[in-house]
Wavefront OBJ file of the C-alpha trace (Angstrom):
o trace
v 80.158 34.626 -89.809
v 82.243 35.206 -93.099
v 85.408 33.751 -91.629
v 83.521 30.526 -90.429
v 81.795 30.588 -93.810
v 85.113 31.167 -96.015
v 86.520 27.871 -93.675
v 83.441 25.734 -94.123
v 83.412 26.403 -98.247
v 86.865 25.713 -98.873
v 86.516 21.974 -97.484
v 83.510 21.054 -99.348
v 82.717 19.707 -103.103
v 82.910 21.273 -106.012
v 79.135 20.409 -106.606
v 78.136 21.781 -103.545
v 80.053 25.287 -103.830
v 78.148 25.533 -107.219
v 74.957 25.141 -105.116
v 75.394 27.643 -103.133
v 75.137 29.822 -105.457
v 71.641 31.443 -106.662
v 70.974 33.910 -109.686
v 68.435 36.978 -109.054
v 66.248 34.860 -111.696
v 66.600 31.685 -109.691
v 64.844 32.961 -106.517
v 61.232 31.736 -106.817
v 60.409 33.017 -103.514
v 61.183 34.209 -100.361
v 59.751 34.767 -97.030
v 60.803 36.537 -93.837
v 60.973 34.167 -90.588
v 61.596 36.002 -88.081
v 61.713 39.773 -87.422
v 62.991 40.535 -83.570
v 63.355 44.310 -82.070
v 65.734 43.907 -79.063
v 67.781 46.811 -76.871
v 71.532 46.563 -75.886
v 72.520 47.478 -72.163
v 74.100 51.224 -73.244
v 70.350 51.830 -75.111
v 71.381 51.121 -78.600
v 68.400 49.578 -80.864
v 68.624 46.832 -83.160
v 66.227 45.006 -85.835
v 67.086 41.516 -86.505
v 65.432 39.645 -90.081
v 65.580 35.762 -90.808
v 64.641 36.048 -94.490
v 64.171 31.838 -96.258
v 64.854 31.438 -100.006
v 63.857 29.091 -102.099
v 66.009 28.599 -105.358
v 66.478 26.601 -108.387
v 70.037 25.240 -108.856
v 71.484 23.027 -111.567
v 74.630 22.221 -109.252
v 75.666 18.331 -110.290
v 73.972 16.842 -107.168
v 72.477 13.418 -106.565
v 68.837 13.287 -107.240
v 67.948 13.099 -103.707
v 69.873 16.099 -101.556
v 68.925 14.749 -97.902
v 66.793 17.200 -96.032
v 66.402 19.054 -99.620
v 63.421 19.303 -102.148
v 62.761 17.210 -104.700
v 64.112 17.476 -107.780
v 62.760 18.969 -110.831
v 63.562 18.407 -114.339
v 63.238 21.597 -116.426
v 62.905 20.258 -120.835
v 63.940 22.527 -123.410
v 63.338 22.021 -126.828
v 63.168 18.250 -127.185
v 63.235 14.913 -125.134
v 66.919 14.704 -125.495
v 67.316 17.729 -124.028
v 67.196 17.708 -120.598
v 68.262 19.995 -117.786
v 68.219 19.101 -114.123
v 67.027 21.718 -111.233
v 67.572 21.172 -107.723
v 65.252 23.154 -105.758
v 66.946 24.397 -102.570
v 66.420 26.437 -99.659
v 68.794 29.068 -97.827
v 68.283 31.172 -94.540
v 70.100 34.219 -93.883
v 69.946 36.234 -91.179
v 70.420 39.954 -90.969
v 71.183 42.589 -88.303
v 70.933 46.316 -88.347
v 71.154 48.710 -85.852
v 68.351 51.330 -85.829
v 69.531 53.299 -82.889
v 69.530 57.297 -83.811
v 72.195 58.298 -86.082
v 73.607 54.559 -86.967
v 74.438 53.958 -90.562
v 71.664 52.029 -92.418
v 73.880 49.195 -92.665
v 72.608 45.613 -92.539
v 75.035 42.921 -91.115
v 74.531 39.171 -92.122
v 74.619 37.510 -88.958
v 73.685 33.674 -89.710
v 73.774 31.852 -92.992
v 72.056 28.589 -93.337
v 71.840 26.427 -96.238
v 70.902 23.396 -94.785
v 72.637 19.905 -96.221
v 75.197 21.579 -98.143
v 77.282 23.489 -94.892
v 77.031 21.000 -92.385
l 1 2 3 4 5 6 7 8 9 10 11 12 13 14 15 16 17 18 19 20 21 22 23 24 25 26 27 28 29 30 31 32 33 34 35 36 37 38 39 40 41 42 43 44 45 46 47 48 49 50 51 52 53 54 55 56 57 58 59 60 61 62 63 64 65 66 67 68 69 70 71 72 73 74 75 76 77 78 79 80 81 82 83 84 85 86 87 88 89 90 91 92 93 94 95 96 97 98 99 100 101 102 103 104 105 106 107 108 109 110 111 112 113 114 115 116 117 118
């Protein structure tokens, strides 16, 4: 997943690398989508998590981010002063083995961040 991500981000827009990026302040909330318990063939155990974010970005994108939320307009002090939010979404998947005696290690195995990595 990281090479295919690493290939994917160094081809697109500045404006769009700068979305992909969220604070810890920025998450407003987030919501696991999937939780899956599956066995390998030699008996090993894994755990499997979809977790969705939803964050608020001030990336220069257009208004209208197809397949994205709307937009929100955050005012500070006066009328003149305006900063623009994009609210956007990202999915990441994580994997972690929970057969005895594996490290507690969690591996990302999907990222999603739909309309700005396609």
């Amino acid at each position: 997943v990281l090479q295919v991500l690493k290939e994917k981000i160094s081809v697109l827009p500045d404006n769009h690398r700068d979305a992909l990026a969220a604070d810890i302040d920025a998450i407003m909330y987030t919501t696991e989508g999937d939780v899956r318990i599956y066995y390998g063939d030699d008996g090993m155990k894994f755990v499997s998590i979809l977790m969705r974010f939803w964050y608020l970005n001030g990336a220069n994108l257009p208004d209208e981010v197809p397949g994205e939320t709307k937009v929100f307009q955050i005012m500070f002090g006066d009328e003149s002063t305006k900063e623009k939010r994009h609210l956007l979404t990202a999915n990441y998947e994580f994997q972690r083995e929970f057969t005895e005696g594996a490290k507690p290690d969690w591996t990302i195995t999907r990222i999603e961040h739909p309309r700005l990595l396609e």
